[in-house]
Residue, then its C-alpha position, 0 to 999 in steps of 0.5 A: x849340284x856341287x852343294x848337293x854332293x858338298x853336303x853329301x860327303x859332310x854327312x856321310x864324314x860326320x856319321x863314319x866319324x861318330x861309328x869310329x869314335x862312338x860317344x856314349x849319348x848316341x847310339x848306332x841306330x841314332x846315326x844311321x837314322x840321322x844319315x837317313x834324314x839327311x838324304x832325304x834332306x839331299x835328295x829335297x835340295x836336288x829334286x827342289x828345282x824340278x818340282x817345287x810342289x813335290x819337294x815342298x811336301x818332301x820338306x814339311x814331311x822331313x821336317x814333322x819325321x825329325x820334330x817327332x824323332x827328335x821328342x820321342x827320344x828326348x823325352x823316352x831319356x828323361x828320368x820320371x818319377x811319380x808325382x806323391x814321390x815328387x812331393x813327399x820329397x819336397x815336403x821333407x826337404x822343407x823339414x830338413x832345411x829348417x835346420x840347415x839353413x842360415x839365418x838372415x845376414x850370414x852366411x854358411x853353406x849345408x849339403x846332403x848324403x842323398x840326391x833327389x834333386x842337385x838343385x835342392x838349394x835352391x828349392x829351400x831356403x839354403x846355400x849349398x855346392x850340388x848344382x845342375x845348369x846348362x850354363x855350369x861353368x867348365x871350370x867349376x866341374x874341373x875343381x871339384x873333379x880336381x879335390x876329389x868330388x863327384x862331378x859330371x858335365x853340367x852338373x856337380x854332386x857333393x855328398x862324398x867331401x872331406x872334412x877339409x873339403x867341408x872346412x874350406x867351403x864353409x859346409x857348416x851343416x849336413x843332412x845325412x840320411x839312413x837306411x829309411x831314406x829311399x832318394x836315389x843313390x847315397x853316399x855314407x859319410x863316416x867322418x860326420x857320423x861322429x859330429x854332434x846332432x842338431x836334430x834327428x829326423x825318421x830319415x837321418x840326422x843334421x850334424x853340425x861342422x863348427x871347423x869351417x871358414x867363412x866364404x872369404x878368408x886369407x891363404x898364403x900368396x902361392x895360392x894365385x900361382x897354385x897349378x890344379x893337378x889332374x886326377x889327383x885329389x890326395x895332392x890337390x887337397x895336400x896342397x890347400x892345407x899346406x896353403x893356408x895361412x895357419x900353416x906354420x911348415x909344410x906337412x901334409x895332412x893326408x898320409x898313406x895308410x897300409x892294408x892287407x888285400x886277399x882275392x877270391x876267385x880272382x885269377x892272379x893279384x890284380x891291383x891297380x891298372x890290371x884286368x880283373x877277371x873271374x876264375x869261375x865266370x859262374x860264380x861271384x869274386x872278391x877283393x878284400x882290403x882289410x887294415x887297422x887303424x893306429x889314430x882315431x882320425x878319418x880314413x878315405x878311399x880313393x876309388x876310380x876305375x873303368x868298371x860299370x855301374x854294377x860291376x861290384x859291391x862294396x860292404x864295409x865290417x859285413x854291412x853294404x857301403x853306399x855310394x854313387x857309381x864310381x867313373x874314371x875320375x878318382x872320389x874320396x870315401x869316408x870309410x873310417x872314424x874314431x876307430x883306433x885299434x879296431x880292425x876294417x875291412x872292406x870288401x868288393x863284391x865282383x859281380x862282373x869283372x873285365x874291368x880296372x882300378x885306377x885307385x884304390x888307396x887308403x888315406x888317414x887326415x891328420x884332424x888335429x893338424x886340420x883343426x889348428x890350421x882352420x882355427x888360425x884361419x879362422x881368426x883372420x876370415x871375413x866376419x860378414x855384416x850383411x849378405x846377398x846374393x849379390x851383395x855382401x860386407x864385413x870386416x878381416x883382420x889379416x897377419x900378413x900379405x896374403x891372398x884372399x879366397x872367395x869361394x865363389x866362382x870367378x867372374x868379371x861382374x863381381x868388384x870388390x872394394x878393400x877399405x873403399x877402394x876397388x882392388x884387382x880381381x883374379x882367378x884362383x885354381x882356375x876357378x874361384x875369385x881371389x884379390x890380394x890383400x896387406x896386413x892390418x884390419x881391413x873392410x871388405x865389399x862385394x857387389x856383384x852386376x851383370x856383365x855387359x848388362x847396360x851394354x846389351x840393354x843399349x843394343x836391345x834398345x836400337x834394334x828396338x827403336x831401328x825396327x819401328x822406324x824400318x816399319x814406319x818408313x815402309x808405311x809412308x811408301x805404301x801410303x804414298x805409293 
């Protein structure tokens, strides 16, 4: 009986606790029904040693209820679509990655506006950042959170990056979709609009990026000690710049532009950290920001709030602005390009107010600042001689002690060996693999094994040959016996 009432009462605190802290993917039918079943489960354990006929049907019938639960609500979750969209996606997916993709033995990597799939990279041959594993490293999401790129549990989307963003990733190609593409949501990126085109198709265009780096280059030996701030994406990126090695002084890349805001049927001025709320509730409002270019360099928004999905609409000059839901976590949108002189405006339709910004600023990057300091990095990267994905060499000539940044996640089954001799690895930014590295011409090498491979392999193989022999000597007994 004490187990019986121990179980009783840990139920009944984890379900009174899900009521008092609510998450978003269970709902209160979900934790009434699941307190249902274990009583039921409760009420097994107490009538099991009274009538073990009974109880055992009690246990096959709780058993099927929760299977059957379990499926249908997993199942009634999961996103369909029809199998002609399915494929007609897939078909110009492989068009479109006929011109993304890398050639053999080097290396760049190329994203998309749109998101039929965070795994298309590896449905084509390319390498791309959007990913989606149960397995997603949490610090993986925490660095793209931390510049700015839309990310999830699990999951990270690049479509709204910047060309800083894009430069130290090495996103050398990107597909951008037009009004004819119908996947999912989009996002609309004004600073690659103006790139050169590789190759148009009906549904958007590749443009080409030749200011990136490479997958490994050298940045300044602060990088190693380099703190990731918390929902601040102007700073993260403000410092990367700073940290490269082209950097000559510290000047920061991003700068604060100035607008003008209006409101209409919005009670008071709400900016950010205010409730907006509707004067009218039967009709819609609107936030208008509307500012002037003084450069032709891009401008971002940083956008974040506690608003839903449909709480407004965003046009940019009159015409509608795609991107995907904004959450709490502040993104980047590309709003602006070769616009000196020309007045912007932007305007949130309030379609459901009760909600927040947390951000809403505009930001101008200094493009010749960023093309100077990625050209002199750019000198100094890794020229790649042969590539894998587990396995890859080339050669970097580095000006001065430097750490090198690998943009790859970090892992104990990656070695690198500098000029033949293996060097210690670290994280940088908590996320990626760094080393460092001294002046002069240097050969560099990657090879990558899974760790603890052999060891498990060993353990596999004892159990393997543990059990056989456990069953060979219940054979002889029974034989004997």
């Amino acid at each position: 009986m004490f187990e019986a009432f121990t179980f009783f009462f840990f139920m009944l605190s984890i379900s009174i606790g899900f009521i008092l802290y609510p998450q978003s993917y269970l709902q209160s039918w979900q934790i009434v029904l699941g307190f249902g079943i274990s009583m039921g489960i409760l009420y097994g354990l107490i009538a099991q040693t009274r009538a073990h006929m009974r109880s055992r049907r009690l246990w096959i019938s709780l058993v099927l209820i929760e299977l059957v639960l379990n499926s249908g609500i997993n199942l009634a979750r999961l996103g369909y679509v029809m199998n002609s969209d399915f494929t007609n996606y897939q078909a110009s997916l492989d068009l479109w990655s006929q011109s993304l993709s890398a050639p053999d033995n080097t290396f760049f990597r190329s994203e998309k506006t749109i998101a039929r799939s965070k795994n298309d990279s590896l449905q084509v041959p390319t390498y791309g950042i959007s990913h989606f594993s149960s397995t997603f490293e949490k610090e993986s999401e925490l660095f793209f959170e931390a510049i700015g790129v839309r990310q999830g549990v699990a999951f990270v989307s690049y479509s709204n990056g910047t060309l800083l963003t894009d430069a130290l990733l090495g996103i050398k190609t990107t597909f951008i979709a037009n009004d004819q593409a119908s996947y999912n949501h989009r996002w609309e990126r004004k600073d690659l609009e103006v790139l050169d085109v590789v190759q148009q198709f009906e549904e958007g265009t590749v443009v080409q990026n030749d200011n990136v780096l490479s997958i490994a280059y050298p940045m300044k030996p602060i990088l190693k000690a380099m703190k990731v701030p918390v929902n601040q994406p102007v700073v993260m990126q403000n410092q990367l710049s700073n940290a490269l090695v082209g950097t000559l002084s510290p000047k920061n890349i991003f700068t604060r532009i100035p607008s003008q805001m209006s409101y209409s049927n919005i009670k008071g001025r709400p900016f950010v950290h205010q409730t907006i709320q509707l004067e009218n509730s039967e009709e819609k409002g609107s936030i208008t920001l509307t500012f002037t270019p003084e450069t032709d360099d891009p401008i971002y928004l940083e956008l974040a709030g506690d608003m839903e999905e449909d709480s407004f609409k965003m046009t940019l000059n009159g015409k509608e602005y795609f991107f995907y839901p904004v959450e709490s976590r502040p993104v980047l949108l590309s709003i602006a390009s070769k616009k000196k002189g020309i007045p912007q405006t932007i305007e949130f339709t309030i379609q459901k107010d009760q909600f927040s910004f947390t951000r809403l600023n505009l930001y101008s990057l200094n493009e010749i600042l960023l093309q100077d300091r990625i050209q002199q990095t750019k000198a100094q990267e890794l020229k790649i001689d042969t590539f894998s994905s587990t396995h890859f060499s080339g050669t970097m000539t580095v000006e001065e002690e430097s750490t090198v940044l690998t943009t790859i996640p970090y892992s104990i089954g990656w070695t690198v060996r500098v000029d033949g001799q293996p060097v210690e690895t670290f994280k940088i930014l908590d996320s990626l693999l760094g080393f460092s590295i001294s002046p002069g011409k240097h050969s560099v090498e990657y090879h990558y094994k899974t760790p603890y491979l052999i060891e498990g392999s060993m353990i596999s193989f004892a159990s393997i040959v543990f059990i056989i022999l456990i069953l060979l000597t219940r054979r002889k007994k029974t034989d004997a016996s």
